[in-house]
N, C-alpha and C positions, 0 to 999 in steps of 0.2 A: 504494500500500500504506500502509495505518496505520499508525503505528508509536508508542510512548512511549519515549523516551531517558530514563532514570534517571540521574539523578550522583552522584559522591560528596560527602561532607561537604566544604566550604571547595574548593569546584571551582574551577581556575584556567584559563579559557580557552586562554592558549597555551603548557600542558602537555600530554602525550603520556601518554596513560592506557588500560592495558587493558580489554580490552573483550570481554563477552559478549554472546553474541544467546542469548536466551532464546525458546522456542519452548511455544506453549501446546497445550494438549493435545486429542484429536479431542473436536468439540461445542461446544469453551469460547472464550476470547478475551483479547484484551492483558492486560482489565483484571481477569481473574483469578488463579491461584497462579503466571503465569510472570511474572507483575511483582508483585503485592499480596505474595506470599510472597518467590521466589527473587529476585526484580528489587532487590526492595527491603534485601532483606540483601545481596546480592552489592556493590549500590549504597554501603552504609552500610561496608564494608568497601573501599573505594576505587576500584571498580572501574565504569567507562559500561557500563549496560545498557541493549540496545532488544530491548524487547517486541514485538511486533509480530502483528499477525492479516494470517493466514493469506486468501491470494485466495480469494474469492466466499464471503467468512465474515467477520463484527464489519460493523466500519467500513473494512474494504480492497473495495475494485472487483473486477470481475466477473461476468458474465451467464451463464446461471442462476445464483439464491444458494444456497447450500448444496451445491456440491459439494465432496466429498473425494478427490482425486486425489494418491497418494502424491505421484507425479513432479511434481506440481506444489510439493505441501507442501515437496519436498526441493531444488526449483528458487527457491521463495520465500526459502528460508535463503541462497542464493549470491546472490539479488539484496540483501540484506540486508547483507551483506558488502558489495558492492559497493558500497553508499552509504553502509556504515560508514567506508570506506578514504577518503574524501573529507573526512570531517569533519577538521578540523584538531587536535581534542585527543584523537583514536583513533591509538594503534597500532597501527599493520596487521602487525608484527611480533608482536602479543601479541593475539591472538582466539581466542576460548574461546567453547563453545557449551552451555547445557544445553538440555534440554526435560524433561515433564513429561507422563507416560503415554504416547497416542500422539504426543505432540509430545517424547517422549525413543526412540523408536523413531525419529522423524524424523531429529530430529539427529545421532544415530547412523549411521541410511543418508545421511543428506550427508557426515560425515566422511569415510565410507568413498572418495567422489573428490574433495570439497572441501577440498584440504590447507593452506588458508589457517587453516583449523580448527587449531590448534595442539592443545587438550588438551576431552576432551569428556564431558559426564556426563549420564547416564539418569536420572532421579528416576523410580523406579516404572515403568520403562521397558514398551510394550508394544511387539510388530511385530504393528500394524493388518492386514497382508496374513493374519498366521497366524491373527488373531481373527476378520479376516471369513470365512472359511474353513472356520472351526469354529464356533464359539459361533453368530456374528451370519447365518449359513446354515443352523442347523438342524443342522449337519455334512452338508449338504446341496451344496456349490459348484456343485454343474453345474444343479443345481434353481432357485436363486438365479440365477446367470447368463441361464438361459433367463427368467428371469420378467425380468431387469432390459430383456433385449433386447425382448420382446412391449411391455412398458411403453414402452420409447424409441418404438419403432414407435409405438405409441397416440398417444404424443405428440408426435409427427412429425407425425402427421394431426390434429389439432388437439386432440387430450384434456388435460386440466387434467392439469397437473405433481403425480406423486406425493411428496410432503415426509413420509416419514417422522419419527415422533418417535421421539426413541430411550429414553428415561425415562417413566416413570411422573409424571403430572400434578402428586402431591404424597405426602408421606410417609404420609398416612391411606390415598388410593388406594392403594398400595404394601400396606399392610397387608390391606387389606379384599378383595386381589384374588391375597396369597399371594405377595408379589414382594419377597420378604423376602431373598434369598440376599442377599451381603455386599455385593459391589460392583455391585450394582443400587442395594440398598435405601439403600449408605452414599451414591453417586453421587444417587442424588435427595434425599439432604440437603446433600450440598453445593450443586447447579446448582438444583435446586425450595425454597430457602428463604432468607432475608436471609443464611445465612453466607456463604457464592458467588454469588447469583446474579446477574448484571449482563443488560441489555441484548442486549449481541452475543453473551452465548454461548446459542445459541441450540438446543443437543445435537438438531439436526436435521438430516439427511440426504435429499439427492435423489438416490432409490431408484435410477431408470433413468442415472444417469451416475457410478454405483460401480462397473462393473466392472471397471477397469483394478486397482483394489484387490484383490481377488481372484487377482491373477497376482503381486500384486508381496511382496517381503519385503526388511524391514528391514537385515537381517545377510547380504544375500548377498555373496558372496566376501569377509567379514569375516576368514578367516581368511587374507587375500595381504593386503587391502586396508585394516586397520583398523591402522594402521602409528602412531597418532599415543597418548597416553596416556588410558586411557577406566577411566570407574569406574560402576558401575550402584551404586544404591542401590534396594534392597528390602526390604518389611514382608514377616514371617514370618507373618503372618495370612492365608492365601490366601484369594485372588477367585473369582469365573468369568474374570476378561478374562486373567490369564494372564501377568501384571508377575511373576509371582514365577518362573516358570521363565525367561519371556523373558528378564531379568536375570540369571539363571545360566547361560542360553545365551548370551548374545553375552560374557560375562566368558571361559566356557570356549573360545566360538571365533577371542578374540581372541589365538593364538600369537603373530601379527608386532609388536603394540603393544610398546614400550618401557615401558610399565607398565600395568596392568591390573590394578582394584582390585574385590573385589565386597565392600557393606557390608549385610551384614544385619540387621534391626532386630527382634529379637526379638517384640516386646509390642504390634505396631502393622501398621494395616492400608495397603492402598493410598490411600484415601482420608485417613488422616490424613495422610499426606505432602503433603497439597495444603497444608493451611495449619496443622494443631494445631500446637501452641507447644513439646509436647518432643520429636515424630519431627524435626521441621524443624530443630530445635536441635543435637539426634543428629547426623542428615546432615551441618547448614551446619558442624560440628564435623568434618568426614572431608573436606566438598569444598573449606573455605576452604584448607586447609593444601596438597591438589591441585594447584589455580585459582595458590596462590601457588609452587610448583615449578614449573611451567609456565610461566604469564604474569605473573608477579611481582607 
């Protein structure tokens, strides 16, 4: 697995410093808003951050590329830990998780059994399982399902691997072809132009091996299981993908957390939480204060 370790200012090797895994979002990669934005502030406020890409996605391992498998996404965050508790200037008493769309959905469903997760926060949080289900199926599931399974078959007997793109090519396509709703058109300026776009995030999806996606959800049994302190942050500007309820859902399902925070951002969308200079300012103003109750 890839990984980037962020430090803080004046790092001192054999000190003991909290630490967040930061988790990037479905599509995208290390070197996007879960280190270039959150990594890098969490970092400059004291704290080891490792960014990290997601198996068979950026620069981490794995055959076929481009698959999105929750239970892996949420398996990838516990190995991550696992190699964080090695390092010698990580506190394995003080680990904090955020994520960042569906990589704040993710983190959230790892919480829910990874209790090494001390305190944990959604930036624009989606649950991927409710999005493919609705939007990314047409509202269609069982229709999708069936096409994913014919495609596997196809490609079991030797037919070229379906790689779905998930974006529009570029902000004029977008235009010229009506693909203008908010977090379509804002998401292919971030990922389709020099403000995001990098390399590994590649917003592409192999079509025949998403179905485990479709059964699964981020917030299940959130209301036994979500036992540790969670804050979702969301823009008031609603999407299609659905961050702004999901956000109000796992706040409102979280009864058993010992805090549970929901921060609303009036004037701003989901995509500007990835990197604009005053939602990111907003939040890192709600999570730093969080991040330091928790994991000091």
């Amino acid at each position: 697995m890839s990984a980037l370790i962020l430090i803080p200012p004046n790092f001192v090797e054999t000190q003991k410093y909290p630490t967040i895994i930061s988790v990037h979002p479905f599509g995208s990669c290390k070197e996007q808003t879960s280190s270039a934005t959150y990594g890098k502030a969490l970092a400059e406020a004291g704290y080891i951050v490792i960014a990290y890409d997601a198996s068979f996605q950026g620069e981490s391992g794995g055959m076929p590329r481009y698959v999105e498998d929750p239970t892996q996404r949420v398996e990838d965050v516990s190995r991550v830990i696992d190699y964080a508790v090695t390092l010698p200037y990580v506190d394995a008493e003080r680990i904090g998780g955020i994520g960042i769309c569906g990589g704040g959905g993710y983190i959230i469903g790892a919480a829910l059994t990874e209790k090494r997760i001390r305190a944990v926060v959604g930036i624009t949080p989606v649950n991927i399982g409710r999005l493919f289900r609705e939007g990314f199926s047409q509202y269609n599931p069982i229709g999708a399902l069936e096409a994913m399974a014919a495609q596997r078959t196809a490609e079991a007997l030797g037919a070229d691997l379906m790689v779905n793109e998930l974006l529009p090519p570029s902000l004029e396509f977008a235009k010229e072809n009506g693909l203008t709703e908010r977090d379509v058109y804002e998401a292919t300026d971030y990922y389709k132009t020099p403000r995001g776009q990098q390399p590994g995030g590649a917003t592409r999806m192999l079509f025949s091996h998403a179905q485990k996606t479709l059964s699964w959800d981020a917030f299940s049994f959130a209301e036994t299981l979500m036992t540790q302190p969670v804050m979702a942050v969301i823009g008031q500007k609603v999407g299609a993908f659905g961050a702004y309820s999901d956000g109000r859902e796992i706040y409102g399902r979280s009864v058993a957390s010992k805090d549970r925070q929901l921060v609303e951002l009036a004037d701003w969308s989901h995509y500007d939480l990835y990197d604009k200079t005053e939602p990111v300012g907003l939040a890192m103003e709600r999570i730093l204060p969080f991040f330091k109750s928790y994991l000091g």
